[in-house]
C-alpha positions, 0 to 999 in steps of 0.5 A: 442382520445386525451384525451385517449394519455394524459391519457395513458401519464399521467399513464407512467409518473406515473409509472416511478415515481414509480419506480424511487421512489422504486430504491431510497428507495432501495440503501438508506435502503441498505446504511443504513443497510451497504449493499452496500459502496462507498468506498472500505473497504481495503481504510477505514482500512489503518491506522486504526490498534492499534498493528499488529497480529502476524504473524510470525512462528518460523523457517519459512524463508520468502521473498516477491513479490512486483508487482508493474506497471513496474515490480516485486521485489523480497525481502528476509527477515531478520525475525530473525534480525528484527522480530518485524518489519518484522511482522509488514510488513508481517500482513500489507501485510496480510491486503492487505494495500500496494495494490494501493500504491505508491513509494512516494518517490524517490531520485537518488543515495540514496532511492526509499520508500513506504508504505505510505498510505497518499502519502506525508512521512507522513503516518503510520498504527496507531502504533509503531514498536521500531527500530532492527538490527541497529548493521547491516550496509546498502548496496546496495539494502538492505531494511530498515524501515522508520516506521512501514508501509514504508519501502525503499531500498537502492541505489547504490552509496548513502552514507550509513552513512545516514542509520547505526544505524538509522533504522532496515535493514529488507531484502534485494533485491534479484531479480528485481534489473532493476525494482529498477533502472527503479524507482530510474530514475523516474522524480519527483517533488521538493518533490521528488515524482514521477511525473508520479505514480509507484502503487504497484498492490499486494504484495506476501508472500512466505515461 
């Protein structure tokens, strides 16, 4: 009676041995065949672009939503003052490249920035977009290019000296000016960075 128990063990063993041998040779052929990826496809092409696609359309006015963890910000766009710029912001949004970022950089009375996929103001998205609009001065809540993926806007009280003529004014906010102060209040480090994060879930285009 025994010996008929350990057989009877022996062959489950045998047969979840098995099977655990089938599942592996599954994920590893589906690994290999790219079926199936650990890692999310939208975080391996950030910063991987040579050039931006064209996007813009004559005649088309365009603005955009950010939705970010604590709110949404409205942004009308300058794409006839800065469309080289404003196409590069509109394809990125396009590839979905801003979703999960974050505003890494906040300073009181002067700039709340994003779209830097690195997290630390280095980041871009492989290219290089020349600057436009420089003739145009900054103003409160105005929006401008810090290089062809992040863009920040401008608080009230900051010194706009800082910002004429050195980067394109692309936008300017035209909603969701709380939002834009909630995140100007943001405890930050000695860097600057929030020490809680502020994650942009999605961002909209409208026409």
């Amino acid at each position: 009676m025994r010996v008929k128990e350990s057989l009877g063990d022996n062959k489950k063993f045998l047969f979840l041995a098995f099977a655990l041998l089938v599942v592996s040779v599954i994920i590893m052929f589906s690994l290999n065949s790219g079926l199936y990826s650990p890692t999310s496809p939208l975080t391996n092409n950030k910063g991987s672009y040579t050039q931006p696609r064209q996007f813009l359309q004559e005649g088309v006015d365009y603005s955009i939503a950010i939705q970010t963890d604590i709110g949404e910000i409205n942004i009308d766009l300058y794409e006839d003052r800065a469309p080289e710029n404003v196409n590069s912001l509109l394809f990125l949004i396009s590839e979905r490249y801003y979703e999960g970022l974050t505003f890494h950089k906040v300073i009181k009375d002067f700039v709340i920035q994003t779209g830097d996929t690195k997290g630390d103001g280095n980041g871009d998205p492989g290219y290089i977009v020349g600057l436009e609009n420089t003739r145009e001065n900054f103003s409160d809540y105005t929006v401008g290019m810090a290089n062809a993926s992040q863009f920040f806007i401008v608080l009230p009280n900051s010194d706009k000296s800082q910002f004429n003529g050195v980067y394109s004014v692309v936008g300017r906010v035209t909603s969701g000016f709380s939002i834009v102060d909630s995140i100007s209040k943001a405890e930050v480090d000695n860097n600057y960075k929030p020490i809680n994060n502020i994650v942009i879930n999605s961002i909209q285009i409208t026409e």
